[in-house]
C-alpha positions in Angstrom: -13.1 7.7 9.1 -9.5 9.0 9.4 -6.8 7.0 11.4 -3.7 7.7 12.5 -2.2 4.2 11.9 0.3 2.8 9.6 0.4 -1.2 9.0 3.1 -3.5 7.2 1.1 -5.1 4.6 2.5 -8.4 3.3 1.7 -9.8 -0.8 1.4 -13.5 0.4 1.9 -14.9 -3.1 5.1 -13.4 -3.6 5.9 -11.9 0.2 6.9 -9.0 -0.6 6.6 -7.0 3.0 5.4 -3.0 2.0 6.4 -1.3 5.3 4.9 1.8 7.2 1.8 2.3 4.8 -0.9 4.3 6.0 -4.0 3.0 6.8 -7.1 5.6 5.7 -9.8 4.1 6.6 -11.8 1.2 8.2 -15.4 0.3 6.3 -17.1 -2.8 7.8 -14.6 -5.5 7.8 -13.1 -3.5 4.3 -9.4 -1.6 5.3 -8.1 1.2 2.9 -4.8 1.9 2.8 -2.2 2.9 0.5 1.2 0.9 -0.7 3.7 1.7 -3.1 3.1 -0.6 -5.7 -0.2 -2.1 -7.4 -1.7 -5.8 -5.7 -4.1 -7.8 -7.7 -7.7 -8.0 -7.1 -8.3 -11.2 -5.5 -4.4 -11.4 -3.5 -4.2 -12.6 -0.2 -2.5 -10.7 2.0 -1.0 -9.8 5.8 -1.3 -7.0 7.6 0.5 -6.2 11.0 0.0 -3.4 12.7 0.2 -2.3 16.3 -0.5 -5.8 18.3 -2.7 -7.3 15.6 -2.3 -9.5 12.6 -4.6 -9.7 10.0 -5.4 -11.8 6.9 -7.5 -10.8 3.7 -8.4 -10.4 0.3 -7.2 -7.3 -2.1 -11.3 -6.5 -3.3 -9.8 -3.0 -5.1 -6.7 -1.0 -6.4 -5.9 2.3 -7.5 -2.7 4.2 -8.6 -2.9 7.6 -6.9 0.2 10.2 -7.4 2.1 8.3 -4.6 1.2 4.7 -4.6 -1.7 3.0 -4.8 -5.0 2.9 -2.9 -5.9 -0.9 -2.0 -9.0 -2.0 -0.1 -8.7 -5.3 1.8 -11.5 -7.5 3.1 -10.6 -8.9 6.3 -11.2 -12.6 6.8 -9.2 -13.1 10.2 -7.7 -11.0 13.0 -5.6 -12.0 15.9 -5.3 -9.4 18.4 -2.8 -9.5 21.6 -0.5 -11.4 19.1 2.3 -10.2 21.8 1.0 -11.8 24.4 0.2 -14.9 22.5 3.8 -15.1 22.1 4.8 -15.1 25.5 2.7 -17.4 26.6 3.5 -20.3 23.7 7.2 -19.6 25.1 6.1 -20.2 28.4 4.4 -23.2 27.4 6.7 -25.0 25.6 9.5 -24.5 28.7 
């Protein structure tokens, strides 16, 4: 599967935020994308893109000729996360 989506993917251990990295494919709940630097097996991470945000697990990496390819097992997804925003503002007026 080929998409035309990039994500900003977040190390939470040492949040470091990896910014426009292309997401290649979706397998099951397991997102591949590629980053500029390695992430160990095992990381949690973030991963915003679009109006969703995402937490999971770094299951693989590889060093490719530009970056890395990294697969992450999703755990969680919040979708509308715009609209979830609004409407904590409005509630706490």
């Amino acid at each position: 599967m080929r998409m035309e989506t990039v994500t900003a993917f977040t190390d939470l251990e040492d949040s470091e935020v990896s910014r426009n990295c292309p997401v290649l494919g979706l397998d099951g709940a397991t997102l591949h994308l590629k980053v500029p630097r390695p992430v160990a097996i095992g990381r949690p991470v973030k991963l915003e893109a679009d109006d969703t945000l995402s937490l999971g697990e770094v299951s693989y990496c590889r060093q490719t000729e530009d970056g890395y390819i990294v697969w992450v097992e999703l755990l969680q997804s919040l979708h509308n996360v715009s609209e979830l925003s609004r409407l904590a503002r409005a509630l706490l007026r």
